[in-house]
VEXZAVEX-574354 format. One line per 8 residues: their letters; for each residue x, y, z of N, C-alpha, C. Coordinates in Angstrom, 1 decimal, decimal comma, always signed. Layout:
REM residues N
a> X:Y:Z:X:Y:Z:X:Y:Z ~ ...;
***
This chain:
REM residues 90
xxxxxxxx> -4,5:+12,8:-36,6:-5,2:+12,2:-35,5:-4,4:+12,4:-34,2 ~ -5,1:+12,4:-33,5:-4,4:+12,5:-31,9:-4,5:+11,5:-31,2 ~ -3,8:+11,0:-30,7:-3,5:+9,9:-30,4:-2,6:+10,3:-28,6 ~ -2,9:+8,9:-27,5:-3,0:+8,7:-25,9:-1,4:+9,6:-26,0 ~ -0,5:+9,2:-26,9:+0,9:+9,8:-26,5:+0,7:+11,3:-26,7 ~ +0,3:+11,9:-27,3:+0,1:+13,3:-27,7:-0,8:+14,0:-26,7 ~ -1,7:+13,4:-26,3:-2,3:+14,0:-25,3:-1,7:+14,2:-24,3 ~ -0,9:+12,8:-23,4:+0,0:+12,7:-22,3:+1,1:+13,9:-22,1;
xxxxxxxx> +1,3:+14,2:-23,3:+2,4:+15,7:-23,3:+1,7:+16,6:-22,6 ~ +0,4:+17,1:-22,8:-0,4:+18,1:-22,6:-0,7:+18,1:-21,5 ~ -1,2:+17,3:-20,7:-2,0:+16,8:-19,7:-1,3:+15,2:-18,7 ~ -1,3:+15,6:-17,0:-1,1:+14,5:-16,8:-1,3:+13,6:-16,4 ~ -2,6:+13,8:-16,7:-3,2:+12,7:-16,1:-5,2:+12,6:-16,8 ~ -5,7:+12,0:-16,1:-7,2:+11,8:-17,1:-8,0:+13,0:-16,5 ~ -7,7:+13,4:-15,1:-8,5:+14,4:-14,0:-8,3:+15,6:-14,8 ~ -7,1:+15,6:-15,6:-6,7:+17,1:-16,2:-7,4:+17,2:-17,4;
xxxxxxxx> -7,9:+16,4:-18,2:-8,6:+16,8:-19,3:-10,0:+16,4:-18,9 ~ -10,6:+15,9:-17,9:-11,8:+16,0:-17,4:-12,7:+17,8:-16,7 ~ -11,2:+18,5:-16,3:-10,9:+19,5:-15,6:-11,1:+20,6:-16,3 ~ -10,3:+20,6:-17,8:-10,7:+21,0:-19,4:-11,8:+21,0:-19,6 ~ -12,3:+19,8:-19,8:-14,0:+19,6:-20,4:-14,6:+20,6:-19,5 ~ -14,6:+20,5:-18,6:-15,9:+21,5:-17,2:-16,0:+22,5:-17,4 ~ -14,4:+23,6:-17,8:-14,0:+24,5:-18,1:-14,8:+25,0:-19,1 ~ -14,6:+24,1:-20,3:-15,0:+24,6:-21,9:-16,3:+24,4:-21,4;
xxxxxxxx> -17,3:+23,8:-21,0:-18,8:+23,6:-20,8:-19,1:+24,6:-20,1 ~ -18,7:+25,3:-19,1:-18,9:+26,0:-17,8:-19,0:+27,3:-18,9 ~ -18,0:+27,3:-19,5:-17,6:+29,0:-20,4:-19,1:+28,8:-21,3 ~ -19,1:+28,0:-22,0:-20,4:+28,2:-23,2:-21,7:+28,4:-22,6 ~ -21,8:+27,4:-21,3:-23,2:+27,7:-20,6:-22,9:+29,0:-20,1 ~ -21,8:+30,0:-19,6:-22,2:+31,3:-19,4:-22,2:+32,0:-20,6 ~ -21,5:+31,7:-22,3:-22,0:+32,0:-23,0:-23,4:+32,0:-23,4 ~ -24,1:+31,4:-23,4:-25,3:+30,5:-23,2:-26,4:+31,9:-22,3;
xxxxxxxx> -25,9:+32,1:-21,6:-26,9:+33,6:-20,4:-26,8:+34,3:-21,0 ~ -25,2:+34,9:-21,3:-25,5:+35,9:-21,5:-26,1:+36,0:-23,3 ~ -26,3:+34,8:-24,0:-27,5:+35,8:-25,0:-28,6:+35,4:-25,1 ~ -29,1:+34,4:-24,2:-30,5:+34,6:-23,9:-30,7:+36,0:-23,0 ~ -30,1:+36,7:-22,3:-30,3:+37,9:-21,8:-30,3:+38,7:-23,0 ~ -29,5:+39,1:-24,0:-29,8:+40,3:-25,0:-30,9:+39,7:-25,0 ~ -31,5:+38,7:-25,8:-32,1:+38,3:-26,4:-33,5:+38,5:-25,6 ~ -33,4:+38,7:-24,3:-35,1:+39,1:-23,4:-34,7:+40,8:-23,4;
xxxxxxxx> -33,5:+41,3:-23,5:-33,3:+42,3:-23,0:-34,1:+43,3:-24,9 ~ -33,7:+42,4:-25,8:-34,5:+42,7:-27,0:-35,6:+43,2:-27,0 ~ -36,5:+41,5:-26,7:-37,7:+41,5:-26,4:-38,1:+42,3:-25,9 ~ -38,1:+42,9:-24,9:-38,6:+43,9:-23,6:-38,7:+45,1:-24,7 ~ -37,6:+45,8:-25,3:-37,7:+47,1:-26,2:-38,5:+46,9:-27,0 ~ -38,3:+46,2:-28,2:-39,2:+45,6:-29,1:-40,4:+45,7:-28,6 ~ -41,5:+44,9:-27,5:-42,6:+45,4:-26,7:-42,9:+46,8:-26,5 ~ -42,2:+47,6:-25,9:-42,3:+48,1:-25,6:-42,2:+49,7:-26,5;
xxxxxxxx> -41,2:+49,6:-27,7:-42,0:+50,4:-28,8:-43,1:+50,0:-29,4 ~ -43,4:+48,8:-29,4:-44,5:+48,2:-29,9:-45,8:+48,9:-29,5 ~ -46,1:+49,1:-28,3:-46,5:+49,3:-27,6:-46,5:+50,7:-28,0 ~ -46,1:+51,6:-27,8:-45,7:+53,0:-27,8:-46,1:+53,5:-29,3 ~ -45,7:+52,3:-30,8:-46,5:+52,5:-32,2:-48,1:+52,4:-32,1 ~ -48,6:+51,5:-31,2:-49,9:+51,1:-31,3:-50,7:+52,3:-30,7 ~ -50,4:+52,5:-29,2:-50,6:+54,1:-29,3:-50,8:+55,3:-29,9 ~ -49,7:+55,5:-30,6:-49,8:+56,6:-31,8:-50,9:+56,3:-32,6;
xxxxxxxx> -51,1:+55,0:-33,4:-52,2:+55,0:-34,2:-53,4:+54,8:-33,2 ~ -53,7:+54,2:-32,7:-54,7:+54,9:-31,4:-55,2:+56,6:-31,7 ~ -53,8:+57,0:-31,1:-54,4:+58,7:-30,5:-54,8:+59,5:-32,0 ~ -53,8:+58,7:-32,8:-54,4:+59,3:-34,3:-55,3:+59,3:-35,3 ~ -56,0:+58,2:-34,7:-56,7:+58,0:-36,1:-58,1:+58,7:-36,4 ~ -58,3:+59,6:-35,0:-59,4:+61,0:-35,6:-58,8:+62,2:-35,2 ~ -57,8:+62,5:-34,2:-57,4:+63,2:-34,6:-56,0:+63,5:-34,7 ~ -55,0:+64,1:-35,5:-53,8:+64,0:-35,7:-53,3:+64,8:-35,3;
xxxxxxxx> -52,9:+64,5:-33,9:-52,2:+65,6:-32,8:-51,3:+64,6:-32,0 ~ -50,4:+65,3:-31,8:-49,4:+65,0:-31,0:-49,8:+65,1:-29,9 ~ -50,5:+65,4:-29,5:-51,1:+65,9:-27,6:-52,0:+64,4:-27,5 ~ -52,6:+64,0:-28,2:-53,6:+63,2:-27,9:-52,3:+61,7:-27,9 ~ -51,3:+61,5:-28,3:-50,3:+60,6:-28,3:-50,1:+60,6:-27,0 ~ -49,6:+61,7:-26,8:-48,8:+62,2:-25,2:-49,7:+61,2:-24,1 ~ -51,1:+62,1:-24,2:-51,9:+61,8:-23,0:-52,1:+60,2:-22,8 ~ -52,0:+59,7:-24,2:-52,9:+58,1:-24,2:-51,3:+57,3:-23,3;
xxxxxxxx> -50,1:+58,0:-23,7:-49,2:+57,2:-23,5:-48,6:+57,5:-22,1 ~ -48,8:+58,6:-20,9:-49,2:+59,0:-19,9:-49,9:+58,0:-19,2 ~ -51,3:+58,0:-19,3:-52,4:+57,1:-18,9:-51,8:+55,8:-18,9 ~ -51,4:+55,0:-20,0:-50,9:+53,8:-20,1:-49,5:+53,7:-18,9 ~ -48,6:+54,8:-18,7:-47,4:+54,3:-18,1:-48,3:+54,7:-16,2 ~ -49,2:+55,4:-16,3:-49,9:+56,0:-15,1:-50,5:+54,3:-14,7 ~ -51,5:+53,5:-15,7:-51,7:+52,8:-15,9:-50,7:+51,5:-14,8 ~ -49,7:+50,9:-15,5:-48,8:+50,3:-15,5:-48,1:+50,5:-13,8;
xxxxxxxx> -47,7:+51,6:-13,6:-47,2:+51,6:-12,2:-47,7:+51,3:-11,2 ~ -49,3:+52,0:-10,9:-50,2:+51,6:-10,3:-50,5:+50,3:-10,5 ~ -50,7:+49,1:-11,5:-50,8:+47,8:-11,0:-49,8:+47,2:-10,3 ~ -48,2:+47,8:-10,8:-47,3:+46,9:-10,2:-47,1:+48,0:-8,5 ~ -47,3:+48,9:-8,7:-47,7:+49,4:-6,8:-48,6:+48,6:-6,6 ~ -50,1:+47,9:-6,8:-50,7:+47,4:-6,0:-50,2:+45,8:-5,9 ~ -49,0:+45,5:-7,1:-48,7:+43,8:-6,7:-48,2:+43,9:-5,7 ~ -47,4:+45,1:-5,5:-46,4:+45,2:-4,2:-47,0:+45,0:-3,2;
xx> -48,0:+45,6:-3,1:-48,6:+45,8:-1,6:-49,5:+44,8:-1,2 ~ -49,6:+43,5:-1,9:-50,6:+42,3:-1,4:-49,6:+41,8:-0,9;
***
C-alpha cells in the first residue's frame, strides 16, 4: 500500500501530483485522437474499396470486361469532383 509518507518522497507537495494527474490524462486523451483518426482514416479506405468492389460487379455482370470497370469507375470519380467543385463555389 502506499501510503502520505511514500508519496511525500516523490512529490512535494499536493500541486505536484495534481500536475502528474493532467499529464497522464492529457497523454491518453492525445492517445485517444490519435486512434480515433486510424480508425476514420480505416473507414474512408474500407468505403472506398467498397465502393470500387461494387462497381466491378456493376460493370460485370453482362459484360466481363475490364474496360466497362474502368469507365463506370471514371464516371464515378468524374462524378465526385464535380459535386465537391460545385460545393466550393456556393
Amino acid at each position: 500500500a502506499i501510503d502520505d509518507h511514500h508519496l511525500g518522497r516523490h512529490f512535494r507537495d499536493q500541486a505536484d501530483i495534481i500536475e502528474l494527474l493532467k499529464r497522464i490524462r492529457g497523454y491518453f486523451h492525445f492517445c485517444e485522437k490519435i486512434r480515433t483518426a486510424r480508425t476514420r482514416l480505416a473507414i474512408r479506405v474500407s468505403s472506398f474499396l467498397d465502393t470500387r468492389c461494387w462497381f466491378w460487379r456493376v460493370a460485370t455482370r453482362y459484360d466481363k470486361l475490364l474496360a466497362n470497370f474502368v469507365k463506370l469507375a471514371a464516371i464515378a470519380i468524374w462524378f465526385r469532383s464535380l459535386t465537391r467543385h460545385y460545393a466550393l463555389v456556393r
